[in-house]
N, CA, C and O atoms as CSV, one atom per row, in Angstrom:
chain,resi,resn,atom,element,x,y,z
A,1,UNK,N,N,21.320,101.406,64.552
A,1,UNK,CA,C,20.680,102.022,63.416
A,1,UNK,C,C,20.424,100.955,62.341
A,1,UNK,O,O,21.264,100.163,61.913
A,2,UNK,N,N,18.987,101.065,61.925
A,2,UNK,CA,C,18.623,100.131,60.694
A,2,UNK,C,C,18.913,100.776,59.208
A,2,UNK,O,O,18.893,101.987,58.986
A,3,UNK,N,N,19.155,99.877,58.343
A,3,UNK,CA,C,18.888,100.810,57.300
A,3,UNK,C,C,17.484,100.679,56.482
A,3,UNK,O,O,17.238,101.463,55.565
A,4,UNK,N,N,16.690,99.777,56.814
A,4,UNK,CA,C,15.183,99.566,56.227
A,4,UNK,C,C,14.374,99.417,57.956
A,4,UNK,O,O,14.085,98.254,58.234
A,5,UNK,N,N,14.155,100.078,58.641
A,5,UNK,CA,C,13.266,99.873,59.887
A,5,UNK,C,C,12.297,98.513,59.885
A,5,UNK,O,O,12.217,97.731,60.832
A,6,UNK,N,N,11.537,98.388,58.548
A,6,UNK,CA,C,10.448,97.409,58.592
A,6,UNK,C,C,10.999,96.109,58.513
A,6,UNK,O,O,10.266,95.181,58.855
A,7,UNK,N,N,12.375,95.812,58.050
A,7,UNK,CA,C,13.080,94.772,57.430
A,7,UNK,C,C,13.479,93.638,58.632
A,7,UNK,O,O,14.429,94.049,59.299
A,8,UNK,N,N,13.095,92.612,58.967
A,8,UNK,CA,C,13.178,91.989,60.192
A,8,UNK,C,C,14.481,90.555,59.872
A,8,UNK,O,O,14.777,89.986,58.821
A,9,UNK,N,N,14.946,90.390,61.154
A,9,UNK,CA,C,15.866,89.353,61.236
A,9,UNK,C,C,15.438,88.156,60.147
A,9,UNK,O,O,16.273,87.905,59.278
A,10,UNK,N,N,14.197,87.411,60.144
A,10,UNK,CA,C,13.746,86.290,59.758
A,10,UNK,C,C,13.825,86.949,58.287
A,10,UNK,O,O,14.636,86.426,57.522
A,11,UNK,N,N,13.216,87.833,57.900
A,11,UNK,CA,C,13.913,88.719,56.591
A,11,UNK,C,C,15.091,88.555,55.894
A,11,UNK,O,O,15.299,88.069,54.782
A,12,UNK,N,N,15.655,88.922,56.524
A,12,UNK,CA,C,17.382,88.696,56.022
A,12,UNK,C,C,17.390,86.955,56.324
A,12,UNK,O,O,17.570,86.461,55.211
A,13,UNK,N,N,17.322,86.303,56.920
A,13,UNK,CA,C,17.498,85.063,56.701
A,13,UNK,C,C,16.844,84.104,55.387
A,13,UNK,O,O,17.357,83.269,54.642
A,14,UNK,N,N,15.656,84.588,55.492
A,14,UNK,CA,C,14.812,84.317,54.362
A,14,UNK,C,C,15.508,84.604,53.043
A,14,UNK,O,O,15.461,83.903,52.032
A,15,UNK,N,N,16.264,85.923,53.243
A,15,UNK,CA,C,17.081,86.362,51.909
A,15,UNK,C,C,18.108,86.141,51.374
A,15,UNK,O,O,18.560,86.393,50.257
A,16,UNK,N,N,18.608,85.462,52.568
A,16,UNK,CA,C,20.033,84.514,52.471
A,16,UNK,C,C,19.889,82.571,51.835
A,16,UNK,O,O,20.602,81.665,51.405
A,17,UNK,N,N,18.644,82.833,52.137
A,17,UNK,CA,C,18.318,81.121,51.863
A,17,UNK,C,C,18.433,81.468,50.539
A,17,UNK,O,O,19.425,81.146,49.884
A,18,UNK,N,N,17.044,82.415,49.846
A,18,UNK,CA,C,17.039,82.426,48.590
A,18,UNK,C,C,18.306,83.037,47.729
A,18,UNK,O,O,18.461,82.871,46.519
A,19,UNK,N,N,18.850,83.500,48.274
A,19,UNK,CA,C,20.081,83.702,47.643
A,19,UNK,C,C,21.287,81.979,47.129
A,19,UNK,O,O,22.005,81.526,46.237
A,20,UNK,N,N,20.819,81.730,48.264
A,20,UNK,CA,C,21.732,80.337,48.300
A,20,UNK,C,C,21.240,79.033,47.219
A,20,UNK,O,O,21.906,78.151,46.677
A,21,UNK,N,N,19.926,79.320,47.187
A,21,UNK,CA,C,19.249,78.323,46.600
A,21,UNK,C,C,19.666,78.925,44.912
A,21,UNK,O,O,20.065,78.242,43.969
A,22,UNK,N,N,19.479,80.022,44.941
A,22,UNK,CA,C,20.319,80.537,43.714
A,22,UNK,C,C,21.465,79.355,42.700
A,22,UNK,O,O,21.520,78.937,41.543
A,23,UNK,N,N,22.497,79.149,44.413
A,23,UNK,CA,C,24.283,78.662,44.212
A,23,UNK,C,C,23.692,77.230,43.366
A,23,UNK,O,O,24.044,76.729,42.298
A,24,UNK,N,N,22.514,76.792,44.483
A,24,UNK,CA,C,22.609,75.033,44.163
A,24,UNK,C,C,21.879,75.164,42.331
A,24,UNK,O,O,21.850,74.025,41.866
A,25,UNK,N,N,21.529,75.846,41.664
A,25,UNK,CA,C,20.572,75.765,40.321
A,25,UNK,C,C,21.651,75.970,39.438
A,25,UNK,O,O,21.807,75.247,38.454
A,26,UNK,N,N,22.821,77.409,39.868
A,26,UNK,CA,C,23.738,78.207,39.059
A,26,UNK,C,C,24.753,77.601,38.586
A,26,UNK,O,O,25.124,77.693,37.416
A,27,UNK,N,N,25.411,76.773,39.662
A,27,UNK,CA,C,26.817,76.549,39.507
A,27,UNK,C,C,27.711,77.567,40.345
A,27,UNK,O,O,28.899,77.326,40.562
A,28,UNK,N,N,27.148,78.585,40.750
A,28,UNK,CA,C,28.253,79.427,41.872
A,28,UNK,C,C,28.904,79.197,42.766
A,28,UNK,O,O,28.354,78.356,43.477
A,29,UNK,N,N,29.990,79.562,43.195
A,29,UNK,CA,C,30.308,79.404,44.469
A,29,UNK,C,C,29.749,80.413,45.536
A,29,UNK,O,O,29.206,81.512,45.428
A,30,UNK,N,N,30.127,79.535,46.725
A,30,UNK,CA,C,29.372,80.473,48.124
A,30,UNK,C,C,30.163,81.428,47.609
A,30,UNK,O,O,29.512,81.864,46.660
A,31,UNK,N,N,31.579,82.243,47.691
A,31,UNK,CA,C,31.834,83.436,47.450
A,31,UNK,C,C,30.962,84.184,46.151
A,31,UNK,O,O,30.734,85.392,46.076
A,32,UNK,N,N,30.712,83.562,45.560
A,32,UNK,CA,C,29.845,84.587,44.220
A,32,UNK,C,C,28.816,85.031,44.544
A,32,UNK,O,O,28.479,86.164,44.198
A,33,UNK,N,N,27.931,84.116,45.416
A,33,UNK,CA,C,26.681,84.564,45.888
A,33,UNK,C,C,27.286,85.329,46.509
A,33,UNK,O,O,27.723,86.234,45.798
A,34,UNK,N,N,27.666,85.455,48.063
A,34,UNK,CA,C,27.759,86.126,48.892
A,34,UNK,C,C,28.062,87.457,48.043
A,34,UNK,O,O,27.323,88.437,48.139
A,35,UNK,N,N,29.445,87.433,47.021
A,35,UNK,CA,C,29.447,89.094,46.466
A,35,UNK,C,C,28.228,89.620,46.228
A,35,UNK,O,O,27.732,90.657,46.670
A,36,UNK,N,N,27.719,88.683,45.373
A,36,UNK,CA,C,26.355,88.943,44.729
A,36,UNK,C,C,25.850,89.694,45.672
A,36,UNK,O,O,26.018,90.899,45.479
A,37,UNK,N,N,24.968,89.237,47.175
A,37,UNK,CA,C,24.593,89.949,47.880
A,37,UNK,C,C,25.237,90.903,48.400
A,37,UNK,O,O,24.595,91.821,48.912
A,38,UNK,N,N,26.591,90.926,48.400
A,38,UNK,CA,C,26.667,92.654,49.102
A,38,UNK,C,C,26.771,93.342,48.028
A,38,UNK,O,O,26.901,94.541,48.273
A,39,UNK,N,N,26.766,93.031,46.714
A,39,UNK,CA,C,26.903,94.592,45.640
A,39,UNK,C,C,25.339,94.516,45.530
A,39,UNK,O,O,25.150,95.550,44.888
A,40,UNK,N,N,24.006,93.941,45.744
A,40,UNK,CA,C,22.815,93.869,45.534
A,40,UNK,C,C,22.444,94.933,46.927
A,40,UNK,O,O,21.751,95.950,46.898
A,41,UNK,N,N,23.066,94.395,47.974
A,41,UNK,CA,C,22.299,94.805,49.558
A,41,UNK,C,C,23.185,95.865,50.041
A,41,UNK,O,O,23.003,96.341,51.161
A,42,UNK,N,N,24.172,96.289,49.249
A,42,UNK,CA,C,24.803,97.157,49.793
A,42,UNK,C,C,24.526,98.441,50.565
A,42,UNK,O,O,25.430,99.150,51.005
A,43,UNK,N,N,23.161,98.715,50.711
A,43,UNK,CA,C,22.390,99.867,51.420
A,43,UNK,C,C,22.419,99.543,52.672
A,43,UNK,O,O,22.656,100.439,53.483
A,44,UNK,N,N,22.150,97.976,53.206
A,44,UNK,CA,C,22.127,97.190,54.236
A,44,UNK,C,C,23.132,97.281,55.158
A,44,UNK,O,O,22.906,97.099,56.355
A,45,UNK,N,N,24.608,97.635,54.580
A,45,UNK,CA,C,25.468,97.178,55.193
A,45,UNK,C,C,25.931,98.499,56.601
A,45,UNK,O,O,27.044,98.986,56.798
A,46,UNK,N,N,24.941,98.709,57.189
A,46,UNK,CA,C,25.174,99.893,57.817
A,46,UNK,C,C,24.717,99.177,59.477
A,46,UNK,O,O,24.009,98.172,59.427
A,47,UNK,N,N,25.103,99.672,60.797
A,47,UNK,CA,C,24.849,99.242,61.890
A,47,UNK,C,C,24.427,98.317,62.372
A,47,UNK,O,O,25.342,97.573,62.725
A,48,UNK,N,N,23.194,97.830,62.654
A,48,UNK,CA,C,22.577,96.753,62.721
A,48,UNK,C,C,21.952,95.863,62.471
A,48,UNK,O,O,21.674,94.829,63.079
A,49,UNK,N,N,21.484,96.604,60.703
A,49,UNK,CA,C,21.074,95.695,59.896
A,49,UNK,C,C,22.268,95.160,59.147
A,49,UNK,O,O,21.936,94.349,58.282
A,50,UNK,N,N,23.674,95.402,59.241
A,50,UNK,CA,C,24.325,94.791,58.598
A,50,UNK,C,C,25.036,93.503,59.899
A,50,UNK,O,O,25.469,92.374,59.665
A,51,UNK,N,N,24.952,94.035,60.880
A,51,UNK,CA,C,25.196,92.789,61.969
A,51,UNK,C,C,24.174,91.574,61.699
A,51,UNK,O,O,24.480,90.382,61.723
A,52,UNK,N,N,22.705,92.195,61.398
A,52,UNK,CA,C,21.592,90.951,61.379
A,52,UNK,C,C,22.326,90.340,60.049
A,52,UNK,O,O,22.700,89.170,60.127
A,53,UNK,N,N,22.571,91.101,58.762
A,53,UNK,CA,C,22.572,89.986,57.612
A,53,UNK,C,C,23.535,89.256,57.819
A,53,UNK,O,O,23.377,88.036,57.792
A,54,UNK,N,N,25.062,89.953,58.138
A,54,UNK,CA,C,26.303,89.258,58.430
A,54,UNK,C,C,25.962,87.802,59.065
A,54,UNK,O,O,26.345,86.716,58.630
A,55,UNK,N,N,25.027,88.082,60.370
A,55,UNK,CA,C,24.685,86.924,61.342
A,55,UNK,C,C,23.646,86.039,60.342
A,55,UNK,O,O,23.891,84.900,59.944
A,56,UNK,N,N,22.773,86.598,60.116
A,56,UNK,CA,C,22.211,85.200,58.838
A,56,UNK,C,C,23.388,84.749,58.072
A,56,UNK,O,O,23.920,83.676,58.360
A,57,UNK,N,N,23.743,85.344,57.307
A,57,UNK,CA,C,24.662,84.675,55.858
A,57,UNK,C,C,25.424,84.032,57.229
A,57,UNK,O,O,25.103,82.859,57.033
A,58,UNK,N,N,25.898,84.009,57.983
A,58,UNK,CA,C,27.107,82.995,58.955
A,58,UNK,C,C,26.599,81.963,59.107
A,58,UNK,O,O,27.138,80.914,58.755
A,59,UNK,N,N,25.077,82.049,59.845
A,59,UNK,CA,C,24.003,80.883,60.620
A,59,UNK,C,C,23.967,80.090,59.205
A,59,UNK,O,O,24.295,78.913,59.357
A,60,UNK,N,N,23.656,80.431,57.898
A,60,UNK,CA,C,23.276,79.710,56.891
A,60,UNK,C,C,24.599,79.071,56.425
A,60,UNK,O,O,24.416,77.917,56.038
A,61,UNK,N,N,25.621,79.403,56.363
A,61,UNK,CA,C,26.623,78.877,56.528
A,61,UNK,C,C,27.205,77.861,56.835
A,61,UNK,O,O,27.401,76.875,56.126
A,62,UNK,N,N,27.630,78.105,58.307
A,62,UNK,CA,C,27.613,77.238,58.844
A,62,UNK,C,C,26.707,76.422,59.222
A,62,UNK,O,O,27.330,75.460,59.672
A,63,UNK,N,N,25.410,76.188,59.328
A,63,UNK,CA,C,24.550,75.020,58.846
A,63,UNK,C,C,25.187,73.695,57.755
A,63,UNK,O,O,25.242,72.465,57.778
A,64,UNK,N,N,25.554,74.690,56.942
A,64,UNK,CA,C,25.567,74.025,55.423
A,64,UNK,C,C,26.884,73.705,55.214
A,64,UNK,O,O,27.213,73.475,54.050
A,65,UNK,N,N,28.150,73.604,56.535
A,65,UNK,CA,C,29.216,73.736,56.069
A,65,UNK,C,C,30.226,74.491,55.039
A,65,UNK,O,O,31.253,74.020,54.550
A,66,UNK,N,N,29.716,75.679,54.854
A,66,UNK,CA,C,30.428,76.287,53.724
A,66,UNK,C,C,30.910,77.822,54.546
A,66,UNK,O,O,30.870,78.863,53.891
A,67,UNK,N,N,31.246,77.836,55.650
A,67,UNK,CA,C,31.794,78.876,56.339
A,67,UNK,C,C,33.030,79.909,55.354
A,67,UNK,O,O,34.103,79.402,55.027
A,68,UNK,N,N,32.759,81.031,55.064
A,68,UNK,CA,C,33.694,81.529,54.294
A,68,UNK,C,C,34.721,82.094,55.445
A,68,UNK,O,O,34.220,82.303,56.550
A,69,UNK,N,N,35.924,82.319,55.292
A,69,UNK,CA,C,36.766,83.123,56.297
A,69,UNK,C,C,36.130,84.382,56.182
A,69,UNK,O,O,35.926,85.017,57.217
A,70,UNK,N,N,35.725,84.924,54.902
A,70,UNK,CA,C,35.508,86.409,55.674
A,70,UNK,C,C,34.206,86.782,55.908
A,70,UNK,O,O,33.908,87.976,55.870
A,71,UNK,N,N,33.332,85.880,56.161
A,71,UNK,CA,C,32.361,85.606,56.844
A,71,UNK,C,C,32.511,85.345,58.454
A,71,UNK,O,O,31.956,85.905,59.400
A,72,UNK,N,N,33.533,84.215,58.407
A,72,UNK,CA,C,33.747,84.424,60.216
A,72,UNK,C,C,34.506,85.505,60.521
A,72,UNK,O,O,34.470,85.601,61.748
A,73,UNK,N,N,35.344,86.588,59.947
A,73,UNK,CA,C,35.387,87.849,60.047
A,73,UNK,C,C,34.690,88.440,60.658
A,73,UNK,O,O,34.894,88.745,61.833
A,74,UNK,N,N,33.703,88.739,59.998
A,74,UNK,CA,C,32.795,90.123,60.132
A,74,UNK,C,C,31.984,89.046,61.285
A,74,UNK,O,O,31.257,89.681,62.050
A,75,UNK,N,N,31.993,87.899,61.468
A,75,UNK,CA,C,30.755,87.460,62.628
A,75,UNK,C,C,31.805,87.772,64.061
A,75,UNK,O,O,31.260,88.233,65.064
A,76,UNK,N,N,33.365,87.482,64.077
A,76,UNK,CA,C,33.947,87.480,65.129
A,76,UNK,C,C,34.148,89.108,65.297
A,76,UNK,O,O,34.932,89.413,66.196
A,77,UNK,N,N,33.586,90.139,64.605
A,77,UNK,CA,C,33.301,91.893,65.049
A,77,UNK,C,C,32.006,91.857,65.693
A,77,UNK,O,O,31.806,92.131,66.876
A,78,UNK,N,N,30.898,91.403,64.610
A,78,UNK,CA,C,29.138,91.451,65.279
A,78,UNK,C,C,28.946,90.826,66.198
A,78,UNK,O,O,28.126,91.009,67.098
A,79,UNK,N,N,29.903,89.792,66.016
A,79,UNK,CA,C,28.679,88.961,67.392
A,79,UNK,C,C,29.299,89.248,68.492
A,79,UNK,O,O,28.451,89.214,69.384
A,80,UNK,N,N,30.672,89.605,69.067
A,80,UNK,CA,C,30.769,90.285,70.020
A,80,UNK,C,C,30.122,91.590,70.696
A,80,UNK,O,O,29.847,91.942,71.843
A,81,UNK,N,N,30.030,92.069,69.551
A,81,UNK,CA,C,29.565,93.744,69.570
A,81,UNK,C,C,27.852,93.930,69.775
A,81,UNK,O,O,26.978,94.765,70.008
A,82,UNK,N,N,28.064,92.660,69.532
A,82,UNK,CA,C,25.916,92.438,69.824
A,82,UNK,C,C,25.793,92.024,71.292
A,82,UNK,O,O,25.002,92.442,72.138
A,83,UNK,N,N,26.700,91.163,71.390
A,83,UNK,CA,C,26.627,91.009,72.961
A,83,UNK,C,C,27.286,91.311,74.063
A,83,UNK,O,O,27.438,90.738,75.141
A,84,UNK,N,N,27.692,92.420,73.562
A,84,UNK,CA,C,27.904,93.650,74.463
A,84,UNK,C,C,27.106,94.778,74.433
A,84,UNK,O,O,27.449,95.830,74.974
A,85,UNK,N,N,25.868,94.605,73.723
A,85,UNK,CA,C,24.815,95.601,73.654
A,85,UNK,C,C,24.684,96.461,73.003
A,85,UNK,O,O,23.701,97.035,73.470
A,86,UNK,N,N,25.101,97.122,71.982
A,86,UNK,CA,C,26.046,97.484,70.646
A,86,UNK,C,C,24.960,97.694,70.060
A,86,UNK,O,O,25.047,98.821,69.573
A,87,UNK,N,N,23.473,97.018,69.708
A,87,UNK,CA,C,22.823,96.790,68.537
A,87,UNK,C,C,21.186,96.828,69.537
A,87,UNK,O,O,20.416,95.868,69.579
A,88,UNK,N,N,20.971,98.064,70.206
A,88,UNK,CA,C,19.416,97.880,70.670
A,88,UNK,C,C,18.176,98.011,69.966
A,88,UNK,O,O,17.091,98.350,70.439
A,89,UNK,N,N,18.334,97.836,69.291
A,89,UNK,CA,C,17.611,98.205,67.866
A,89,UNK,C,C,17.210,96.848,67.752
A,89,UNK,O,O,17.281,96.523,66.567
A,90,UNK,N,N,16.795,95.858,68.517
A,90,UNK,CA,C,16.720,94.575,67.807
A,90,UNK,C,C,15.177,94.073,68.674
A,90,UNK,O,O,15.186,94.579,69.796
A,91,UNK,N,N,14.257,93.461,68.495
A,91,UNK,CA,C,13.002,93.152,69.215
A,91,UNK,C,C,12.925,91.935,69.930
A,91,UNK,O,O,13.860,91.246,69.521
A,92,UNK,N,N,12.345,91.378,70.710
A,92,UNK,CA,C,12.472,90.366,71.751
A,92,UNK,C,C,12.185,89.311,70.165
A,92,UNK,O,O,13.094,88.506,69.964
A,93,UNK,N,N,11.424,89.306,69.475
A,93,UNK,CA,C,11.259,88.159,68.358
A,93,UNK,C,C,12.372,88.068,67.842
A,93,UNK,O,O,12.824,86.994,68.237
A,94,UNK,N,N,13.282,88.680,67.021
A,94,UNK,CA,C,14.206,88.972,66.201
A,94,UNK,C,C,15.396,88.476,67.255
A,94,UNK,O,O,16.171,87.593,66.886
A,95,UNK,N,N,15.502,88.997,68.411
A,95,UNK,CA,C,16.545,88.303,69.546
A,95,UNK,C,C,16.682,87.155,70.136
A,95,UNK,O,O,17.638,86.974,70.891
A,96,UNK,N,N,15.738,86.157,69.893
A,96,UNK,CA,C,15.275,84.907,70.021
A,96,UNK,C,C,15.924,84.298,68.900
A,96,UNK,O,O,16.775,83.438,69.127
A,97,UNK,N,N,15.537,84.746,67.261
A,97,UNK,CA,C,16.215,84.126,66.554
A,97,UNK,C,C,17.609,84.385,66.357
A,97,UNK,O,O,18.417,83.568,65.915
A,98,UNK,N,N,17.868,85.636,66.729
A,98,UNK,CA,C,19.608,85.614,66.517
A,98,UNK,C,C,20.078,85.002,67.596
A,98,UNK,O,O,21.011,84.276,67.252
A,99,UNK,N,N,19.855,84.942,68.874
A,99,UNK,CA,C,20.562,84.192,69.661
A,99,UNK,C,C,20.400,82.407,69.686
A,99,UNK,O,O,21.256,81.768,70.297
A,100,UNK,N,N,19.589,81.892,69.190
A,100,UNK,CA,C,19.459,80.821,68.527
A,100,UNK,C,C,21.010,80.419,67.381
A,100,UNK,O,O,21.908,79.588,67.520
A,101,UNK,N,N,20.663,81.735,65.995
A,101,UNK,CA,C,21.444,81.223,65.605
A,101,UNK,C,C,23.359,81.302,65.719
A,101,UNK,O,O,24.166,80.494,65.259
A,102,UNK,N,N,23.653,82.729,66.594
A,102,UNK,CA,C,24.532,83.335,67.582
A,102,UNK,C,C,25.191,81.388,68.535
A,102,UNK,O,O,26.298,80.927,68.812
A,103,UNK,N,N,24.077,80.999,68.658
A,103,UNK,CA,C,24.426,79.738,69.658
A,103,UNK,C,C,25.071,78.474,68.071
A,103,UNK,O,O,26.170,77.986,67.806
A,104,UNK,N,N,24.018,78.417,67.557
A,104,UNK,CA,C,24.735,77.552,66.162
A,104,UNK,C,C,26.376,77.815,65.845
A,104,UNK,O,O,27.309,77.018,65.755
A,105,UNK,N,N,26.317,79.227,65.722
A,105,UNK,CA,C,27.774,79.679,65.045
A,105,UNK,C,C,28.808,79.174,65.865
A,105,UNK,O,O,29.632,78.364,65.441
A,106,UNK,N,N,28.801,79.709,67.268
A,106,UNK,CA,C,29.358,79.394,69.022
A,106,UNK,C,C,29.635,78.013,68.812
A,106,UNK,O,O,30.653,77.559,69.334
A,107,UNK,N,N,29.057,77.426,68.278
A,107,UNK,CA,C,28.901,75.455,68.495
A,107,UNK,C,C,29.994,74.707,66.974
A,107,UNK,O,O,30.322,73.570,66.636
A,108,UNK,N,N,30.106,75.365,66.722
A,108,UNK,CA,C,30.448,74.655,64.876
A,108,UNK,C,C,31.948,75.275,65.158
A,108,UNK,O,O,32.759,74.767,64.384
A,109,UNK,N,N,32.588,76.319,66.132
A,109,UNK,CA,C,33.795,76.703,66.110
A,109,UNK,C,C,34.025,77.845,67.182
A,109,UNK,O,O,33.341,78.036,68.188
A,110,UNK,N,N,35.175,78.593,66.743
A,110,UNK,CA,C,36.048,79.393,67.820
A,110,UNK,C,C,35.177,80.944,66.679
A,110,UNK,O,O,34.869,81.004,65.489
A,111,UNK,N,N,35.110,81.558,67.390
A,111,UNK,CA,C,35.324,83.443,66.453
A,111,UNK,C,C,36.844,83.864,66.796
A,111,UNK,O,O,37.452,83.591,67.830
A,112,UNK,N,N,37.301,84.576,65.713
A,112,UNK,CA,C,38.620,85.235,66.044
A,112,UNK,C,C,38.786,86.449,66.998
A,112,UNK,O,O,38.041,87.418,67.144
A,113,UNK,N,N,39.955,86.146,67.606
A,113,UNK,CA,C,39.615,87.055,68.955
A,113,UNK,C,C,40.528,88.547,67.984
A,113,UNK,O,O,41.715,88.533,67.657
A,114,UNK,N,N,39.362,89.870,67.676
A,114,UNK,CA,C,40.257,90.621,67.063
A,114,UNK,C,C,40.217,91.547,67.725
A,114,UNK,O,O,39.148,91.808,68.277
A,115,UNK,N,N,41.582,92.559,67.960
A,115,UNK,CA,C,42.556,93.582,68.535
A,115,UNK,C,C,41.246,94.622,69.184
A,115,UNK,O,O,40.934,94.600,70.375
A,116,UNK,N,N,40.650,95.413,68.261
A,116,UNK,CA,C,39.146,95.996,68.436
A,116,UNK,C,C,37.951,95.905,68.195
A,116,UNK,O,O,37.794,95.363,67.101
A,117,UNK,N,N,36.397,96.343,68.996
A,117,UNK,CA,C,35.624,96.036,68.833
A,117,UNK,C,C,35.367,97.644,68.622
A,117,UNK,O,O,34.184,97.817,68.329
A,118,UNK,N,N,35.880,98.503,68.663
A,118,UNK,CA,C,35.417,100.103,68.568
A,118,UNK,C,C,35.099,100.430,67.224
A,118,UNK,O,O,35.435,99.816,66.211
A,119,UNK,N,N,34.309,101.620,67.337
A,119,UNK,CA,C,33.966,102.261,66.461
A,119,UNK,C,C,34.952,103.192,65.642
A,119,UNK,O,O,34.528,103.865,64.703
């Protein structure tokens, strides 16, 4: 389930950059932004559009070295749960780029192996 249907992977990534580009002008830290965006996107944070943003804000992340722990949190719930099929809601374009950046995250470290993946 989406919570904006039209709202696409490259979307949320796009929204995570500009969010970030925010940190480098402000003086913030990655945690301020990141709050920032979930009390801003908080509509988002529902099924699979909150797996896509979780998985951007991680990919941008870790790019940039600034991995938050509770960022690899919520990626070591989604990204299992995505690839176990969890999230069909997603389009052959949009699955190209998450598994792209799904492979980045995979490469920079371990995900935490946690107790459940259930609902």
């Amino acid at each position: 389930m989406r919570a904006e249907d039209d709202l696409t992977y490259q979307e949320y990534k796009e929204g995570v950059e500009d969010a970030m580009r925010f940190m480098e002008h402000s003086g913030w830290t990655v945690r301020q932004v990141t709050d920032r965006m979930t009390d801003e996107d908080n509509e988002l944070l529902i099924g699979t559009s909150e797996a896509l943003w979780i998985i951007s804000i991680g990919a941008y992340e870790v790019e940039h070295d600034i991995l938050e722990e509770r960022v690899l949190e919520q990626l070591s719930y989604h990204i299992p749960r995505y690839e176990m099929g969890k999230y069909n809601d997603i389009t052959p374009e949009e699955r190209e780029l998450l598994e792209k950046d799904i492979a980045l995250i995979r490469s920079k470290g371990e995900l935490w192996k946690l107790k459940s993946y259930e609902d």
